[in-house]
N, C-alpha and C positions, 0 to 999 in steps of 0.2 A: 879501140884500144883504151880510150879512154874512159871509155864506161866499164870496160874490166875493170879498168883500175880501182875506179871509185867503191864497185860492191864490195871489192878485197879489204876496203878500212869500213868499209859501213855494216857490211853483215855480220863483222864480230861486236860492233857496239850494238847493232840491235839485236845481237844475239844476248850478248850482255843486260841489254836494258830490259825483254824479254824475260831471264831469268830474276832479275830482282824484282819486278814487277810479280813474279810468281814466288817470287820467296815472301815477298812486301804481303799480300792476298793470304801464302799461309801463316805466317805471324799474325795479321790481323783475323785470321780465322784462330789460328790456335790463344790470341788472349781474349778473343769476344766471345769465347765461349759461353753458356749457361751451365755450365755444369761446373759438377766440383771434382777436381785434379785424382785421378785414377790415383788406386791404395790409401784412399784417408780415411783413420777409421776415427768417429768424433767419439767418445765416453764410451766406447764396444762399437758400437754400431756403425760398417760399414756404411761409409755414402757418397765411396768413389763413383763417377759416369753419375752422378744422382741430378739429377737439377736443382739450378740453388732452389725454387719455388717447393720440389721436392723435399731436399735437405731441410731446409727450414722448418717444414709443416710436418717431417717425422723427425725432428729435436724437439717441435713445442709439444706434439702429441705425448712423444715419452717421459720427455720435462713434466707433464701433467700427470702420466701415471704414476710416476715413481713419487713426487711428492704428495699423491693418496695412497699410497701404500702403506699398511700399517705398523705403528712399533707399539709393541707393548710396554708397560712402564709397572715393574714387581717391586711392590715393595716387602719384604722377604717378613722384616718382623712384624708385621700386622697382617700376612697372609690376605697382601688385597693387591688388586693391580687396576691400571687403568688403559686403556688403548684409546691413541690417537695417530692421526694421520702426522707425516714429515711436515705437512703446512702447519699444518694445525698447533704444530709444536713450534714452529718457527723458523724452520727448515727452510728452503728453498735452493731450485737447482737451476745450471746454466753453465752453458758453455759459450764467454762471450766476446771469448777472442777470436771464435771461428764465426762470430756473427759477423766481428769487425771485418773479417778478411774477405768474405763473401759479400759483402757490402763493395770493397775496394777495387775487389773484381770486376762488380757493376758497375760504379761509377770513377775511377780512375780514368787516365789518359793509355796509350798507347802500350808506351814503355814501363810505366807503373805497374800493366796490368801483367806484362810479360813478366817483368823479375818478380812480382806476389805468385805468375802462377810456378814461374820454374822452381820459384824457393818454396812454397806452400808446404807446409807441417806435413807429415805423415798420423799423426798422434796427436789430438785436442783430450784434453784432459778434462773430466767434469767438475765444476768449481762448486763451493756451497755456502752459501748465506745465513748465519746463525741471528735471530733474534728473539732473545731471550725473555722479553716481554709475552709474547701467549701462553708458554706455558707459565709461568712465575702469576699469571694471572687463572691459570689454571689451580694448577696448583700453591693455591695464595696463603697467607696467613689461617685464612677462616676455615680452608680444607683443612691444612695441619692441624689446627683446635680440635677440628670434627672428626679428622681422623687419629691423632696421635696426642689428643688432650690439653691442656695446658699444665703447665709449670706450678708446682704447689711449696709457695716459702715453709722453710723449716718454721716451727714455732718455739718459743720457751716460754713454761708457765708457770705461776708460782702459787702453792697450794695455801691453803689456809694456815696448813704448819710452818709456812715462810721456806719449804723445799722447793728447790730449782730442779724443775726438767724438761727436758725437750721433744719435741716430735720429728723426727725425718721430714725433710719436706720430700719432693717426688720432681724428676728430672724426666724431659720426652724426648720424644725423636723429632729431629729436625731436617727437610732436608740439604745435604751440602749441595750448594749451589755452584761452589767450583767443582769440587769433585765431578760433577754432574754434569756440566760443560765439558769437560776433559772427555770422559766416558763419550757423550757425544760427537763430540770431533774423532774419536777413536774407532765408532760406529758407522762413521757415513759412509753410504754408496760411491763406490767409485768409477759406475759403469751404469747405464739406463737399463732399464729392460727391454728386453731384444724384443721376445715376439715374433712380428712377421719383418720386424725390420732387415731382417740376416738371411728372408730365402731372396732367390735368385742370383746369388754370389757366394757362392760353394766353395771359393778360394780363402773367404774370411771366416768362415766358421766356426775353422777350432780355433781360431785370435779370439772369436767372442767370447763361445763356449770355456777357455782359460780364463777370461775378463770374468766370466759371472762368479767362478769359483773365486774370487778373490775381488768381490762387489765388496764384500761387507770385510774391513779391516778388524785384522786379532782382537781380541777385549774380551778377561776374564769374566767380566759381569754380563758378556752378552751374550745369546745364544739364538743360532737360527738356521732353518733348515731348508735346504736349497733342492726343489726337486729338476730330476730333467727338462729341458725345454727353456730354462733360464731364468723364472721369480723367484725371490726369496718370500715360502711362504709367511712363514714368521720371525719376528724380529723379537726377544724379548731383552729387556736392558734390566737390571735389577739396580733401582736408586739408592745411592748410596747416601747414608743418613747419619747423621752427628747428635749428640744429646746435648741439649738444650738444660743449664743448670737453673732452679729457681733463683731470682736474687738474691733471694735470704736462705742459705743454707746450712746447715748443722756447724760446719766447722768454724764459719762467717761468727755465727750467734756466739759459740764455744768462747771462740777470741776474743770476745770484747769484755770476756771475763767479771760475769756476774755468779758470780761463784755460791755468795749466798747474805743471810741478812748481815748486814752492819750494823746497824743500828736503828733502833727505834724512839719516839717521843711524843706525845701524848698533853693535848689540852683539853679542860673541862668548857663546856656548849650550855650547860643546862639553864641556864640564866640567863641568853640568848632569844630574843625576839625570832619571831618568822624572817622579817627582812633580814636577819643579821644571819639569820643561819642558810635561808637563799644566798647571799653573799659569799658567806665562809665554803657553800659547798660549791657555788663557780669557780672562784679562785681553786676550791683544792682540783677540782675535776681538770682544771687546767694545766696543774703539776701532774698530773697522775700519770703514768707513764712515758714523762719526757728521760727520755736517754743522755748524758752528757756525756760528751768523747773526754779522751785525758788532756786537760789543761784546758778544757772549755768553760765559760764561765756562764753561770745562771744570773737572766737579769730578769727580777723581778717584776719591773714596766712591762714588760714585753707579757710577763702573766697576766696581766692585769690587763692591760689592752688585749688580748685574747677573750679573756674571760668576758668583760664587758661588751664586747661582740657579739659573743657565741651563746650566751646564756642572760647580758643583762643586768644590773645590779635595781635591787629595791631600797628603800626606804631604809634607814638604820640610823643611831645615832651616828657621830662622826666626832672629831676631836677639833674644836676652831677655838683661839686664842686663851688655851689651856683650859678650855670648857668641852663637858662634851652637851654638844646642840644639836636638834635635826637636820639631817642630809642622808643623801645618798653614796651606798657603798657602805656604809659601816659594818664593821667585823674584817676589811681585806688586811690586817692586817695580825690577827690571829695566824691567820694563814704562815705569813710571811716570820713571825717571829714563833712559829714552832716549828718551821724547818730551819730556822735559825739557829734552834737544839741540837738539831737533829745534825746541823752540818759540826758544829762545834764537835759536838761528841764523837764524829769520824775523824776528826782532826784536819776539817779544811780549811784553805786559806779565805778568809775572808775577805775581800775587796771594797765592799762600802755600806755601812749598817750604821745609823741612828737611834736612841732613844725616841721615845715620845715625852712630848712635855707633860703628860701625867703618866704619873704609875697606872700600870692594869692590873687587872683582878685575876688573871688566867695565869701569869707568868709571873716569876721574882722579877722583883726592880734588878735590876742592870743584864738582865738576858731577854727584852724585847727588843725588835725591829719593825719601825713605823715606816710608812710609807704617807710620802705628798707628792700628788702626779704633778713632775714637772720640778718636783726641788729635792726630793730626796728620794731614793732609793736603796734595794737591800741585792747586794749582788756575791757571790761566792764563787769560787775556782773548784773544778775538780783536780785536787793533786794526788788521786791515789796512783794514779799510773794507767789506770783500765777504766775505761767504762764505769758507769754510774747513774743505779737506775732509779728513780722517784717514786713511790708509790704513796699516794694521799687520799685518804676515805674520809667524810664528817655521817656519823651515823651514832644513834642512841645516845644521843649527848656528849659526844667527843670527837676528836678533832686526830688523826692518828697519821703520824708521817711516817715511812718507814724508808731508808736507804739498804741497796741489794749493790752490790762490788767485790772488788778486792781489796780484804785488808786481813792485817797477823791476826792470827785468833787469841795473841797472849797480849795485846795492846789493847787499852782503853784509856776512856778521859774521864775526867769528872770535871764538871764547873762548880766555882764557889763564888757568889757575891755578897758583900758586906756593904755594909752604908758606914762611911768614916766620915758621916757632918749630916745634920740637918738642920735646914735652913728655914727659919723662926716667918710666918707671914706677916706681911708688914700689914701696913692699913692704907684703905683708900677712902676717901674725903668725898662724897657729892652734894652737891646742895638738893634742899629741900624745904622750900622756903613759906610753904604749910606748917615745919616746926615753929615752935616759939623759939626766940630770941636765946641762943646758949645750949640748948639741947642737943640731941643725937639721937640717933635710931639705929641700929643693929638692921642693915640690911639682906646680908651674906657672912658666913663664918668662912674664916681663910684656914688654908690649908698649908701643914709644911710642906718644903721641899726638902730634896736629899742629895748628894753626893755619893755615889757609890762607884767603889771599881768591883771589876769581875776576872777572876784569873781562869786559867786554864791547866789543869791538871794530868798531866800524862803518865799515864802506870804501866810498867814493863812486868807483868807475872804477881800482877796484882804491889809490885813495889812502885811509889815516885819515881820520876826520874827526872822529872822537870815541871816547874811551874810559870806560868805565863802570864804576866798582863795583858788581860785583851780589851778592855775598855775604862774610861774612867765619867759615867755619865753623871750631868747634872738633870734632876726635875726640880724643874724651877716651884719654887714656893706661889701659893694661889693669894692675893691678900686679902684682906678682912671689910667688905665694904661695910661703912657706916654713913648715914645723911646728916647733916646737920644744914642748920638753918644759911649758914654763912660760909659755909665749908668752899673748899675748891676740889676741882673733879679731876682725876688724872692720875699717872706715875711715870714717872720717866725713864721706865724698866720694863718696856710693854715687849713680849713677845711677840715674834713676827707673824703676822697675819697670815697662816696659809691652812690649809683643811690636811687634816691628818687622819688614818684609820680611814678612809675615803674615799670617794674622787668629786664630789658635790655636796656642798653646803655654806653654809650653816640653809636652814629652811627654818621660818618663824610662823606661827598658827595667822 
């Protein structure tokens, strides 16, 4: 009786323990599987019941085909095209969410592996990797030159008759690199190719078979034809491309409104040594086509340390303590005080000009501009409102500056200078004690000096309209030396030591 008893509680627990034990066995059979979870199709291609070893080795096999698959690359206005592979281009494919899960599957615990597989995707989507560095190295800078040329600046040039005209420069094709990107993302596979991946599952076919038709996403630029069986044979994308302006273009040049000559002015060379006339033509060649924007100012240092860079200065006299003695550089300031004329006579602002302490032979007293490197300077503003363009030649014994801008055709200037004093040389005293007792000697004959101003004359229609002081210079008077026996040497009126018309000297044999 009492072993009845006992079976009657004991054979429903072992019946119990029995069945969990057999449930316990097919859970652990159903999450230890190797295989991948019935109905999952990864990027088209079925690979339910597949084994993951399976799965894996036909996603990397089609991972490989699809990105050597080729796209064509048209470029329409040069009638050229180029084919490269999806790698090749920078492309790259992967589906690596369903790596992750088939990973989790293997090595998870129990229960992890049960809920990844009851929850497991139905639909893995193919992802795609863009980087833009192969092609951009494909198609680099030095392709685009050799295929679509470079960029040729507008020109303007001015003829012997002082006419302005200009040349078109020439714009290319470049190509857009966003644009381009876009189209691409527009273009990519959204599905592997099938193949032999899709027989033996006759259930997924026409899921694939819909998948291929709609591999390659809409895009007007692209075209490609998809035969039965499931590759796209060809892909063609047409690049799309932007024109590339030269820096210097017609309208660019137009603007800065060099309209035509302004003004011209003109010194004589003929009496000019070799060094002076190598001198006068570095300096000009250094002005010779400097552009000045509106309100910029010309500083004449800055020519002149060009000049003596790039070409050099020779031998020439030079201007040292109101004498002219040998040095180097002489003539740089012919230069500077005939575009001194030249800016006068367009009506520019002047900013800092000096006489020299002698009169020169090429210019009237009170319209030269000397230069001493380091003390004095010759510098001018452009106030026409536009651009302002230089042009300086020294040829056939002259010295020719010419300014090209905007200014009224019914305005000009005249300059007038006058000398109101000149200033009597005094005498200078040196001993020379070779004379006898009382005498003198006539060593040097002195020179006067002068006082002059210079105005500026502005005519509307050929009438005045206004007259301007624009300087009031002194040359200092040269004095008269004489020796005598007993004399005393000196004056206490010395002009400052610096080299004018220059940039080295004085040089003594």
């Amino acid at each position: 009786m009492r072993t009845k008893r006992l079976l009657f509680y004991v054979a429903p627990i072992l019946a119990l323990g029995i069945t969990v034990l057999i449930l316990l066995l097919s859970l652990q059979r159903y999450a230890f599987r190797d295989t991948v979870p019935s109905g999952v199709i990864v990027a088209g291609i079925p690979m339910g019941g597949m084994t993951f070893h399976q799965a894996i080795q036909i996603l990397d096999t089609k991972l490989a085909e699809l990105e050597n698959e080729p796209i064509t690359y048209s470029f329409r206005e040069k009638q050229t095209t180029e084919t490269l592979s999806w790698k090749n281009s920078g492309i790259t494919f992967d589906v690596p969410d369903f790596r992750t899960e088939l990973a989790s599957l293997s090595h998870a615990s129990l229960w992890s592996r049960l809920q990844i597989r009851s929850q497991f995707s139905k639909e893995w989507r193919l992802q795609a990797r863009y980087d833009s560095q192969p092609l951009k190295l494909k198609f680099s800078p030095e392709w685009e030159n050799a295929h679509f040329g470079r960029p040729v600046n507008a020109v303007r040039t001015i003829g012997a008759d002082d006419r302005i005209r200009y040349i078109n420069g020439k714009s290319v094709y470049r190509i857009d690199w966003t644009a381009l990107t876009a189209q691409l993302q527009a273009t990519l596979p959204t599905v592997l190719p099938v193949g032999d991946a899709a027989k033996g599952n006759k259930s997924s076919r026409g899921t694939v078979l819909s998948g291929i038709k709609a591999r390659f996403m809409s895009s007007s630029a692209v075209r490609s034809e998809v035969r039965a069986g499931a590759q796209a044979e060809t892909i063609t994308l047409e690049v799309p491309l932007i024109r590339l302006q030269p820096e210097v273009t017609l309208d660019h040049l137009k603007a800065q409104g060099i309209n035509r000559k302004i003004v011209q002015f003109s010194t004589d060379l003929t009496t000019s040594g070799k060094g002076r006339l190598h001198n006068v033509a570095a300096a000009a060649r250094s002005i010779d086509g400097m552009l000045l924007a509106p309100d910029e100012i010309f500083d004449y240092a800055k020519v002149v340390e060009a000049a003596e860079q790039d070409y050099g200065f020779q031998e020439a006299p030079v201007i040292f303590a109101g004498k002219l003695v040998p040095g180097v550089g002489g003539g740089i300031c012919q230069v500077s005080s005939t575009l001194y004329n030249a800016a006068l006579r367009a009506g520019l602002e002047i900013v800092e000009r000096r006489n020299h302490t002698l009169p020169v032979s090429y210019i009237p007293k009170g319209q030269d501009a000397t230069f001493a490197k380091g003390y004095i300077n010759f510098r001018f503003k452009n106030t026409t409102g536009k651009h302002l363009l230089i042009h300086a030649k020294s040829s056939q014994g002259r010295l020719v500056i010419k300014l090209y801008g905007t200014f009224p055709g019914n305005v000009t200037y005249d300059i007038q200078s006058r000398t109101i004093r000149t200033l009597p040389p005094s005498n200078k005293y040196i001993k020379n004690p070779s004379l006898p007792t009382g005498e003198q000697e006539l060593m040097l004959e002195g020179k006067p000096g002068y006082i002059v101003e210079t105005y500026r004359l502005k005519k509307v229609d050929g009438v005045t309209v206004s007259r301007t002081l624009l300087s009031r210079d002194t040359y200092p008077s040269q004095p008269t030396v004489i020796a005598v026996h007993d004399g005393t040497e000196g004056s206490s009126n010395r002009p400052q030591q610096i080299v004018e018309d220059g940039v080295e000297g004085p040089r003594f044999p």
